[in-house]
LUMTI-543745 format. One record per residue (C-alpha): residue in three letters; x, y, z; residue number from 1. Coordinates in steps of 0.2 Angstrom, whole numbers, plus 2048, in hexadecimal, padded with zeros to 3 digits. Last residue first. Layout:
! LUMTI-543745
+-----+-----+-----+-----+-----+
!  aa !   u !   v !   w !   i !
+-----+-----+-----+-----+-----+
! Ala !   X !   Y !   Z ! NUM !
...
+-----+-----+-----+-----+-----+
! end
This chain:
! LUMTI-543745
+-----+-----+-----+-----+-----+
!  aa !   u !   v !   w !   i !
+-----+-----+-----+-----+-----+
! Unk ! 9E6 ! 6A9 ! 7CF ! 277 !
! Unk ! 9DB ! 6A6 ! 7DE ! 276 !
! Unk ! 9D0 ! 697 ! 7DD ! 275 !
! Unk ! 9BF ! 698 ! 7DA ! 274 !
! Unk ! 9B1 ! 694 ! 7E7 ! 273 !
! Unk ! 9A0 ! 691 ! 7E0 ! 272 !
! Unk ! 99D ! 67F ! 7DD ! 271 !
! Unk ! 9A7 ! 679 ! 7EC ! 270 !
! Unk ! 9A0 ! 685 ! 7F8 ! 269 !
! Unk ! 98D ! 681 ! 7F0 ! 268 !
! Unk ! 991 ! 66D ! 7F1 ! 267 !
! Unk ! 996 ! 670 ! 804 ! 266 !
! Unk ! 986 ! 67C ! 809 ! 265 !
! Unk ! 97B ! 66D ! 802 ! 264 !
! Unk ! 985 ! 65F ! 80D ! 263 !
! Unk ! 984 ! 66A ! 81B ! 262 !
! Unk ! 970 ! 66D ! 818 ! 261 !
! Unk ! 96F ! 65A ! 815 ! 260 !
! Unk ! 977 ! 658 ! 825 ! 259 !
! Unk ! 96C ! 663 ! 82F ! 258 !
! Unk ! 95C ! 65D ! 829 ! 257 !
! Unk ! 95F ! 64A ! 82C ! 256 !
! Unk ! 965 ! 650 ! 83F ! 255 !
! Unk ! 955 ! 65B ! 842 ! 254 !
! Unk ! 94B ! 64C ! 84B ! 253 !
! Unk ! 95B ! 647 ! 853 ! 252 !
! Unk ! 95D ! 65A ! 85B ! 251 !
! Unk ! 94C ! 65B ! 860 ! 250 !
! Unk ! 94D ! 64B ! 86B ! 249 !
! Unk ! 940 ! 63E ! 865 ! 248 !
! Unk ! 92F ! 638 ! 86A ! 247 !
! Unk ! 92A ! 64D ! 86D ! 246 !
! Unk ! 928 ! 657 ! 87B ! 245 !
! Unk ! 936 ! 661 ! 87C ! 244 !
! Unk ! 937 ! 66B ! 88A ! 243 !
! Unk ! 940 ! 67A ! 887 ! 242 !
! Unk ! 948 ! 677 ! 873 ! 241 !
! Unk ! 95B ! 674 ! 875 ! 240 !
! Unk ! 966 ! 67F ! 875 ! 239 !
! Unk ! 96F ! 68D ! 86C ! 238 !
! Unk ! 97E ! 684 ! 86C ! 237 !
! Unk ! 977 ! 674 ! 867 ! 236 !
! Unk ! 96E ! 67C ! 857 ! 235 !
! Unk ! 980 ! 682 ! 852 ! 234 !
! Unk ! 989 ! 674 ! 855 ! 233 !
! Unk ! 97D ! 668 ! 84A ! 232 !
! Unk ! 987 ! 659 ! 84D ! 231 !
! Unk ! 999 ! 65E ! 854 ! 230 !
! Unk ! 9AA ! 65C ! 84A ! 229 !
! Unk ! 9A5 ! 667 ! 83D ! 228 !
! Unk ! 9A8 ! 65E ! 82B ! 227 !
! Unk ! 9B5 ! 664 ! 822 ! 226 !
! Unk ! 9B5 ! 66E ! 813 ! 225 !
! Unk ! 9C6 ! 674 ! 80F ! 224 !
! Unk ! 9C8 ! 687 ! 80A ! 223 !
! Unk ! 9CB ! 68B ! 7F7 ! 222 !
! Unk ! 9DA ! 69A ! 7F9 ! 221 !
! Unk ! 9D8 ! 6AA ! 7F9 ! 220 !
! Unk ! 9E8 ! 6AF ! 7FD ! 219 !
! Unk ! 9ED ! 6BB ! 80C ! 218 !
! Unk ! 9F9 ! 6C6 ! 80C ! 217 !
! Unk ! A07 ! 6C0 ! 817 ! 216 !
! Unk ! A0C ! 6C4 ! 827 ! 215 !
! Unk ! A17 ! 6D5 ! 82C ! 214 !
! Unk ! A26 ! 6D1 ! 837 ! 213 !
! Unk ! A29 ! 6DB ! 843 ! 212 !
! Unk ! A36 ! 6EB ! 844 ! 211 !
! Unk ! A28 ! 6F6 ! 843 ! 210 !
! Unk ! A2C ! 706 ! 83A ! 209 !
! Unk ! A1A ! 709 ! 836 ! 208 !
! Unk ! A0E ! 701 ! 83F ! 207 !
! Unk ! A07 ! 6EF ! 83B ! 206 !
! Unk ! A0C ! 6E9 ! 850 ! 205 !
! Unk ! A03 ! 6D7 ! 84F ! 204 !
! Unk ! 9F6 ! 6D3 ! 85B ! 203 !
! Unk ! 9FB ! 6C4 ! 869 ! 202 !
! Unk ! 9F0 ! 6B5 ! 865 ! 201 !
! Unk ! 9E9 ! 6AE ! 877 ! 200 !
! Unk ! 9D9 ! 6B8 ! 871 ! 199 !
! Unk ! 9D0 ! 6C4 ! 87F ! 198 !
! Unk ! 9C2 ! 6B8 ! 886 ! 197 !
! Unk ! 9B0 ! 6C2 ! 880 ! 196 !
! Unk ! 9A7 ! 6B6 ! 878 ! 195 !
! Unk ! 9A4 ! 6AC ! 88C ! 194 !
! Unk ! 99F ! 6BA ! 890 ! 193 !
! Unk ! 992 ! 6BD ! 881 ! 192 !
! Unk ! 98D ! 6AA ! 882 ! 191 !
! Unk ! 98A ! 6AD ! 894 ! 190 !
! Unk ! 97D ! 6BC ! 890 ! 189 !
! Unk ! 979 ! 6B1 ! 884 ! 188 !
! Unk ! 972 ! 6A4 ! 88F ! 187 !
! Unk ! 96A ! 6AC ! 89E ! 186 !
! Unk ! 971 ! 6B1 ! 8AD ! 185 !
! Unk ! 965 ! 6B1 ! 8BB ! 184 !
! Unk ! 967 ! 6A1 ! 8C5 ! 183 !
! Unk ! 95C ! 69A ! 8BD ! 182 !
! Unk ! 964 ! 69D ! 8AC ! 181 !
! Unk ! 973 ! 697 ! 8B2 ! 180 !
! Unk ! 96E ! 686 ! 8B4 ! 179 !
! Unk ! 963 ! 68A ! 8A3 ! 178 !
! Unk ! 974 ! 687 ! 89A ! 177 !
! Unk ! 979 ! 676 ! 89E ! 176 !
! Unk ! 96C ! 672 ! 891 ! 175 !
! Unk ! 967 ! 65E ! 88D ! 174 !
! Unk ! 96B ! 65A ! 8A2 ! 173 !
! Unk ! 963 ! 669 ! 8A7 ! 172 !
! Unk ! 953 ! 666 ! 89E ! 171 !
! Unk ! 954 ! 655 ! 8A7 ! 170 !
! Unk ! 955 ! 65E ! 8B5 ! 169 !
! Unk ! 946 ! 66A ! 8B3 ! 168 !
! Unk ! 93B ! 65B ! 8B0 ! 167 !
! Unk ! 93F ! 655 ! 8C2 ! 166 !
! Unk ! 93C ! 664 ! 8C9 ! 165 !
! Unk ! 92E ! 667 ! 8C0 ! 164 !
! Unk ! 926 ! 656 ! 8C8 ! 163 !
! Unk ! 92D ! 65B ! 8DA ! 162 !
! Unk ! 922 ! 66A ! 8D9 ! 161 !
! Unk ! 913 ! 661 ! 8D7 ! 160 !
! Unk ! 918 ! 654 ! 8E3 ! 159 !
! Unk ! 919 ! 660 ! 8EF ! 158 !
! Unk ! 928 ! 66C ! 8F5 ! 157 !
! Unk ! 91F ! 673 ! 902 ! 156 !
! Unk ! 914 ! 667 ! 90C ! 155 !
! Unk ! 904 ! 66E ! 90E ! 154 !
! Unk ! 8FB ! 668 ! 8FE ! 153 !
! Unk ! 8ED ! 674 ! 8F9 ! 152 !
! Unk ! 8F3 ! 676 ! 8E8 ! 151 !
! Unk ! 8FB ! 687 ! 8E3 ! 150 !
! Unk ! 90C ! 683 ! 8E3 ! 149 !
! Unk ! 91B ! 68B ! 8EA ! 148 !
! Unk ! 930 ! 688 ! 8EA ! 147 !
! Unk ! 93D ! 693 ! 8EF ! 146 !
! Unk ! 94F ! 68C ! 8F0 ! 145 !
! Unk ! 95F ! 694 ! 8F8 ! 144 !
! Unk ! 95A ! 68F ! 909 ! 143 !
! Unk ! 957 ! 67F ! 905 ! 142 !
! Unk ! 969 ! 67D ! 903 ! 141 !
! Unk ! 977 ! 67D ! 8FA ! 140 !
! Unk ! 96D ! 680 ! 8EA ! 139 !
! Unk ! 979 ! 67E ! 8D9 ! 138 !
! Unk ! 984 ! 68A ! 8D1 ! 137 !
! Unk ! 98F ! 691 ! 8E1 ! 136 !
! Unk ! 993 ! 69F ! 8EA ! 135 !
! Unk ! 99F ! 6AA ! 8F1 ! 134 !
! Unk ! 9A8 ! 6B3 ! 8E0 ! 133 !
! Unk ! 9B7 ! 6A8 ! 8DC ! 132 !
! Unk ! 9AC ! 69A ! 8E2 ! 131 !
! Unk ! 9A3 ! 69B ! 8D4 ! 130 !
! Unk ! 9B0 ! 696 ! 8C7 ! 129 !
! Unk ! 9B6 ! 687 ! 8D2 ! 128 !
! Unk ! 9A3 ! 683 ! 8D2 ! 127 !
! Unk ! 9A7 ! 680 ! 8BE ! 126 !
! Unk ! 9B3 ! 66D ! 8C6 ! 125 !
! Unk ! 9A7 ! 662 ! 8BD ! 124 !
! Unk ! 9A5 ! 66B ! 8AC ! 123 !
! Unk ! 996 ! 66D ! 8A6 ! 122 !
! Unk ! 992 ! 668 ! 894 ! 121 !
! Unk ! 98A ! 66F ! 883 ! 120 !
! Unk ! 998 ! 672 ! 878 ! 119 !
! Unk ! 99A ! 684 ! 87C ! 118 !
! Unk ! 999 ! 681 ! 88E ! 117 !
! Unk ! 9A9 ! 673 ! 88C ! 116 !
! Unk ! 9B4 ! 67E ! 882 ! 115 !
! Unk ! 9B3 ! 68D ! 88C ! 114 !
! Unk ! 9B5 ! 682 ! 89F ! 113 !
! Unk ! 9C4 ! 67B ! 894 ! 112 !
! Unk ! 9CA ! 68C ! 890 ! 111 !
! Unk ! 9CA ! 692 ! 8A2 ! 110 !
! Unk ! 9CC ! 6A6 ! 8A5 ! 109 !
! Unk ! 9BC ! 6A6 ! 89C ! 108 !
! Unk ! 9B2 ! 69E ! 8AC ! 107 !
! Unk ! 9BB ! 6A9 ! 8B9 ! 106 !
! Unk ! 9B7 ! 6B8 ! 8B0 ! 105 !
! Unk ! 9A7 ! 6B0 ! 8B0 ! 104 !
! Unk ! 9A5 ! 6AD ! 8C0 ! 103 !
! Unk ! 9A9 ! 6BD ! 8C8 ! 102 !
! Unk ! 99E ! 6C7 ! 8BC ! 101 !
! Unk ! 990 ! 6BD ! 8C1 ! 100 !
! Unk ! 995 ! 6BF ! 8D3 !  99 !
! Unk ! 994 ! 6D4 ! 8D1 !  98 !
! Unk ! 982 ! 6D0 ! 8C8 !  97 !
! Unk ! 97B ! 6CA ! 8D5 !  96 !
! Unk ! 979 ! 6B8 ! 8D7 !  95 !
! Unk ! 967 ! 6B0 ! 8D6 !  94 !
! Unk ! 95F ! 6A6 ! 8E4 !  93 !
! Unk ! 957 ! 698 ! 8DB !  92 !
! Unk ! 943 ! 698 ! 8DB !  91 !
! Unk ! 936 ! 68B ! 8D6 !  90 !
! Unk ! 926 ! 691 ! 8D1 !  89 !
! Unk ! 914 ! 684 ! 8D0 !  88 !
! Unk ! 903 ! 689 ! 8C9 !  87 !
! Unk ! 8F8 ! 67B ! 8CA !  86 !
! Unk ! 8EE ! 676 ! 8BA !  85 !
! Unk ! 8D9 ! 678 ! 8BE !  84 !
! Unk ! 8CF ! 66A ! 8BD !  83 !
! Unk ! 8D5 ! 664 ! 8CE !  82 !
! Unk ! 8DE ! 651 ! 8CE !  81 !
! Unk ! 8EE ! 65A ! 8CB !  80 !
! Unk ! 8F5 ! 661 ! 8B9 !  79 !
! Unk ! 903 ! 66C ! 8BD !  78 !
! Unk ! 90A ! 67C ! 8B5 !  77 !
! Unk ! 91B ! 683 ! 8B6 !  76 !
! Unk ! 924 ! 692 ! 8B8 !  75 !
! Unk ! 936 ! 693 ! 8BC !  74 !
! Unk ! 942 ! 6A0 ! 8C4 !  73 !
! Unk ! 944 ! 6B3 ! 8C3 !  72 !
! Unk ! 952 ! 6B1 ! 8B4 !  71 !
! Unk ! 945 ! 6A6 ! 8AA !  70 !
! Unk ! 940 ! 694 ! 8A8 !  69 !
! Unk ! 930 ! 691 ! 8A3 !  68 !
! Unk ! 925 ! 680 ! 8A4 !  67 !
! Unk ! 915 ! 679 ! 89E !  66 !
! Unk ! 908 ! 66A ! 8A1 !  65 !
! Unk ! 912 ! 660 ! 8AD !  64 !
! Unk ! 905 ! 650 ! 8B0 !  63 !
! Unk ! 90F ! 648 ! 8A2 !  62 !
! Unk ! 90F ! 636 ! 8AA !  61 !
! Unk ! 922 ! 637 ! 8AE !  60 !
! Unk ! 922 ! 64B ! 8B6 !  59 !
! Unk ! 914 ! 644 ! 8C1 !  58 !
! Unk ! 91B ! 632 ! 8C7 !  57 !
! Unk ! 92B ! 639 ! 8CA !  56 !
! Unk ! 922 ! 647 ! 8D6 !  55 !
! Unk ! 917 ! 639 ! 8DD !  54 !
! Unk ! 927 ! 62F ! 8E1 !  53 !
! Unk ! 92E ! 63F ! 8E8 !  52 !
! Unk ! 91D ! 644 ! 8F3 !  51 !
! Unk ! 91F ! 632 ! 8F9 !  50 !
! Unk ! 92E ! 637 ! 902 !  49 !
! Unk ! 931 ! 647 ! 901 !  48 !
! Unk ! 943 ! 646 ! 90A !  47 !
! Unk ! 94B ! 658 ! 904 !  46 !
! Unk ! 959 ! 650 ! 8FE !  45 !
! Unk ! 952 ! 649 ! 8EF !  44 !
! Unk ! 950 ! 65A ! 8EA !  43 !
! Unk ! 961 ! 65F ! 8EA !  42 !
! Unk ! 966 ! 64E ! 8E3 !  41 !
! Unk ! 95D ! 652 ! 8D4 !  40 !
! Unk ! 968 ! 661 ! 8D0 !  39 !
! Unk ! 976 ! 658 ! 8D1 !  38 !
! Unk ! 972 ! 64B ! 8C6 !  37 !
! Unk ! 96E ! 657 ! 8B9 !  36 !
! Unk ! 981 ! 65D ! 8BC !  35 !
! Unk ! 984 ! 64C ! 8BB !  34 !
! Unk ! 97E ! 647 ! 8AC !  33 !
! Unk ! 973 ! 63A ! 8AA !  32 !
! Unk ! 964 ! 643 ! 8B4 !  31 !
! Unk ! 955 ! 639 ! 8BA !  30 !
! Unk ! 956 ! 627 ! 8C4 !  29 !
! Unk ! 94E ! 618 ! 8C1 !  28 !
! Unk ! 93F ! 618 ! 8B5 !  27 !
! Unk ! 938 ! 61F ! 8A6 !  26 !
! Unk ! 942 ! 62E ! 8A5 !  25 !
! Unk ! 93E ! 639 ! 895 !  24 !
! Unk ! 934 ! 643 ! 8A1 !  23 !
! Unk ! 922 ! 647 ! 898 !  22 !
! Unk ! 91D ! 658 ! 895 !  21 !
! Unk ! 90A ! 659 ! 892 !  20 !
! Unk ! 901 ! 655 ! 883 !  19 !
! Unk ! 8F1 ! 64E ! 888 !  18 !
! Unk ! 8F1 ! 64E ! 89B !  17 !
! Unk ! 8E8 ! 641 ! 8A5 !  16 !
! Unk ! 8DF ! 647 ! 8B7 !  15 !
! Unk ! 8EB ! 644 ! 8C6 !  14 !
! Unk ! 8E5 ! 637 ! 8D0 !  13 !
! Unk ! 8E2 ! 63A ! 8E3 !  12 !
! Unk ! 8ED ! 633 ! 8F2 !  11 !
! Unk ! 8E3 ! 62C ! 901 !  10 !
! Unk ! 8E1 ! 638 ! 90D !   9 !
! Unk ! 8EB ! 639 ! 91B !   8 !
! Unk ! 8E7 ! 633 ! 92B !   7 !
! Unk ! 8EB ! 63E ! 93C !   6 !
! Unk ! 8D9 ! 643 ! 93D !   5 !
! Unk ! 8D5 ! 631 ! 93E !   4 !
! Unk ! 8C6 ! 62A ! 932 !   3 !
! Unk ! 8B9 ! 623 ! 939 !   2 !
! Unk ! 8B3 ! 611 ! 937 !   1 !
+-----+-----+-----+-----+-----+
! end
């Protein structure tokens, strides 16, 4: 029987990976968060078909071998049915640095947006921030996406590219962070704007002749030891390890060694510190 020139090859196996990077979805949908969510939905509205099954399929099984996200985009390498790994790049349109500036002086003119970045969420009204300067966080269209892979499939994005697409929103989800990253501001250049919000306190006049009053010295006085409201705080902020590929999240793997660092630091304060006569 011969085959139609219309047909379609049947689909080929990828070749297994050992090691690769693994989604920590194993079924249903991927993102919990919604700005992860969000990013999916992008992709899902492409209509792939198949090729986003595939995708899933890929970025579940481990096929994804690395992946870099930097201010020009993200790098990844792909395990196929070819010996050689495909090369795949996925591109945001970055903002200039004019509607960076916008946004983040919208961004630190809101201390909940502050509050929220700093402890590792995205608030669902920060588009209100870009607006300010024209654009927006997420894709709006195709148009602001670049996608290419070296594999010989036609249809662009593939099911290569959909499976680091995938893994790039669950990266999202764990470190609101690297949204920005992609789209060319990179986390401590955020950190630095975010640092930089002039203090609600108003500064008090020490001149001479000042008719204010002068505020008492300070006594050195044994401070209380309290237990920070956030789990490893500062590991959090800097964020979490790029694709993790281990059983258990970073941050839970660490958790025994942060707290018995705290509970050290807290014996050595109250061992130490002495009390101002």
């Amino acid at each position: 029987m011969t085959r139609s020139r219309w047909e379609f090859p049947p689909a080929s196996k990828p070749r297994p990976v050992a090691g690769g990077i693994k989604a920590q979805s194993k079924r249903g949908a991927f993102g919990e968060r919604w700005w992860a969510k969000q990013w999916i939905g992008v992709l899902e509205s492409f209509g792939l078909g198949a090729r986003l099954t595939r995708g899933r399929n890929y970025a579940r099984r481990g096929q994804v071998i690395a992946i870099a996200i930097e201010s020009q985009g993200v790098r990844a390498k792909v395990q196929g049915s070819r010996k050689a790994p495909y090369a795949v790049t996925i591109q945001v349109k970055p903002l200039s640095p004019a509607q960076w500036l916008h946004v983040t002086e919208a961004i630190v003119q809101s201390p909940r947006f502050v509050a929220m970045l700093l402890n590792g969420a995205m608030p669902e009204d920060i588009e209100v921030a870009f607006k300010a300067a024209n654009c927006g966080l997420f894709p709006r269209s195709v148009a602001d996406l670049r996608t290419d892979c070296s594999c010989p499939d036609w249809s662009n994005p593939c099911k290569h590219v959909a499976a680091v697409y995938y893994l790039i929103g669950e990266e999202f989800d764990r470190d609101p962070f690297l949204l920005f990253a992609l789209r060319g501001l990179d986390r401590q250049a955020v950190l630095a704007a975010l640092a930089d919000q002039p203090s609600a306190a108003a500064p008090v006049d020490a001149s001479p002749g000042s008719s204010q009053p002068q505020p008492p010295a300070p006594t050195a006085l044994r401070p209380p030891v309290e237990v920070p409201p956030v789990d490893a705080w500062l590991l959090r902020r800097a964020g979490r390890f790029p694709f993790w590929s281990g059983t258990d999240a970073l941050e839970d793997a660490l958790a025994p060694i942060y707290a018995a660092a705290a509970e050290r630091a807290a014996t050595l304060l109250t061992e130490t510190w002495t009390d101002a006569e």
